[in-house]
C-alpha positions as CSV (number, residue, x, y, z in Angstrom):
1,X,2.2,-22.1,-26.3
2,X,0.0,-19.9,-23.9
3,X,-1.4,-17.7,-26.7
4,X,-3.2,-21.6,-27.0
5,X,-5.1,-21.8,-23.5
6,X,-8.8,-20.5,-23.4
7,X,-8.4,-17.8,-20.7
8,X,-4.8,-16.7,-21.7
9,X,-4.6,-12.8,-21.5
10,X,-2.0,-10.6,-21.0
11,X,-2.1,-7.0,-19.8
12,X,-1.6,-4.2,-22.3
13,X,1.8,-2.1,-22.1
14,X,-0.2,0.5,-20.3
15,X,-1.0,-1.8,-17.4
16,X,1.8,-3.1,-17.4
17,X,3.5,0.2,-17.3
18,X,1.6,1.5,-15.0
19,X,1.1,-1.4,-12.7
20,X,5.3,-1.3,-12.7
21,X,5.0,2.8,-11.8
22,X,2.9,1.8,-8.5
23,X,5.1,-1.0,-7.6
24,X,8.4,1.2,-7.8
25,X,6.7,3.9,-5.7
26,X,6.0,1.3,-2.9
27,X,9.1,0.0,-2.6
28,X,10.2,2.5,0.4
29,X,9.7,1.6,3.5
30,X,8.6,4.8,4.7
31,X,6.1,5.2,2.0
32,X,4.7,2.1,3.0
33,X,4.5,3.2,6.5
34,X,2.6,6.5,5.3
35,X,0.2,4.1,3.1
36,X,-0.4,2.3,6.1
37,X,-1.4,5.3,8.4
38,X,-3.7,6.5,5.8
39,X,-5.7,3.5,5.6
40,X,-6.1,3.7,9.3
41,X,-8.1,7.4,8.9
42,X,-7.4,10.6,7.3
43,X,-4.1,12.6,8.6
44,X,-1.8,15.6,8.1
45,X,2.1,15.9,7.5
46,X,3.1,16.1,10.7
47,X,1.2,13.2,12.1
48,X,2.5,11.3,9.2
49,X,5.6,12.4,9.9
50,X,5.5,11.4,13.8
51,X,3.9,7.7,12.7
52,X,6.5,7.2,9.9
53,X,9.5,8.5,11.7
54,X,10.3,10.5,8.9
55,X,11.0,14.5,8.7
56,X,7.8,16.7,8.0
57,X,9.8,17.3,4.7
58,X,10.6,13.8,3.5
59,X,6.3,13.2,4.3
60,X,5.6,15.9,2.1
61,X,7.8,15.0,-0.6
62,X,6.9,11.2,-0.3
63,X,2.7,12.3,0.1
64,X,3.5,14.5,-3.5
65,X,5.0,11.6,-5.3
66,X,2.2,9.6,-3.9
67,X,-0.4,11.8,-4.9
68,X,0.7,12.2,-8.1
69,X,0.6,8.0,-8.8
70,X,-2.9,8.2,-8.0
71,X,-2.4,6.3,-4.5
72,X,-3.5,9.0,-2.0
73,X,-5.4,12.1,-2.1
74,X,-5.4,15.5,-0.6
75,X,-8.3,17.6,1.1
76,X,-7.6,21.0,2.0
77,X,-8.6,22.9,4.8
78,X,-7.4,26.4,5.9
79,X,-3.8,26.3,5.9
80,X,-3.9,22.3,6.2
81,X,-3.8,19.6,3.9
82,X,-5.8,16.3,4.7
83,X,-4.5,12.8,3.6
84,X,-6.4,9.6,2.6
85,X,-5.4,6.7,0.8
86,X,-7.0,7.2,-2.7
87,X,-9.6,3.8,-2.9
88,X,-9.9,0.3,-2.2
89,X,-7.2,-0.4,-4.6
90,X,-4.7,1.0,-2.4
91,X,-5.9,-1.1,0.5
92,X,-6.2,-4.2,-1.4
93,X,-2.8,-3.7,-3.2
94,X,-1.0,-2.8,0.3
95,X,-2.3,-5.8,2.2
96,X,-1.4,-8.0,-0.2
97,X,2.1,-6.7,0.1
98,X,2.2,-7.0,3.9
99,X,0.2,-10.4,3.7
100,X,2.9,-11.6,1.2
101,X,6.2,-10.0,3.7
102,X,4.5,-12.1,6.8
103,X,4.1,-15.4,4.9
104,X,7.9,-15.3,3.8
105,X,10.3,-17.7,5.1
106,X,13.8,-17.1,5.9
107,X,14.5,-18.5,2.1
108,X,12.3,-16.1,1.0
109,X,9.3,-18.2,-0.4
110,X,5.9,-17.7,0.4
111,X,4.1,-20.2,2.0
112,X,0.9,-19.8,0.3
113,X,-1.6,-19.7,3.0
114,X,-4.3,-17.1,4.3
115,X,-5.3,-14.5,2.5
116,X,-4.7,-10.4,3.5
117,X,-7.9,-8.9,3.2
118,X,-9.2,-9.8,6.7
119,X,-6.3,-7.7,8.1
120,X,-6.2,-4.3,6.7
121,X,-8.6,-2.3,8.3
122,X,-9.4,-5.2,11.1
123,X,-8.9,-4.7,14.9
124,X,-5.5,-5.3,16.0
125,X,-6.5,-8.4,17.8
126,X,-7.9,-9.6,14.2
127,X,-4.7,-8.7,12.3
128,X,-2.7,-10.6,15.1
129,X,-4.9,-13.9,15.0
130,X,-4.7,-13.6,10.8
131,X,-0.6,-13.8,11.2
132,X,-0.5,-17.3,13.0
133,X,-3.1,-18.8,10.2
């Protein structure tokens, strides 16, 4: 039935394997909260750690698992390490997410209108105004 329209294409298992790997690893909320510090600027475990309300620990262990899924990167200096969300991706896949949670009503359907990339990365005044769009 698909397999019949023009455009039909699904994503190999790898994709899809992956793809499910990046999901899983967002699902905690603190994670989410370190994503979202990162793509606000470069920043160090404890920082993270103060933002996220999390132990220096639970950042670190969080910022390895991370790290290793590709989704943030490390930069070394002295005895410190430097976080930074790893690309674009990250920022587009983490607004989206956000976009999506503010667009839910209390059924938990999305309502379909806006779009997320204006906020990430915007002035808070901007992200506020793209909320009540």
């Amino acid at each position: 039935m698909h397999t019949s329209l023009p455009d039909f294409d699904m994503p190999n298992e790898e994709q899809v394997h992956l793809a499910a790997e990046s999901f899983r690893l967002l699902s905690d909320p603190t994670r989410i909260k370190i994503l979202w510090a990162l793509l606000q600027g470069e920043s160090n475990v404890a920082c993270l750690a103060e933002l996220a309300d999390a132990a220096p620990t639970a950042v670190s262990q969080h910022l390895a698992k991370l790290r290793l899924a590709g989704l943030v990167k490390g930069r070394r200096e002295g005895t410190f390490v430097y976080y930074s969300a790893a690309d674009e991706h990250v920022r587009r896949l983490l607004a989206e997410g956000l976009f999506h949670a503010d667009h839910l009503d209390r059924a938990g359907h999305a309502d379909g209108t806006g779009h997320a990339e204006a906020r990430v990365g915007a002035p808070s005044s901007e992200r506020a105004a793209a909320r009540t769009r």
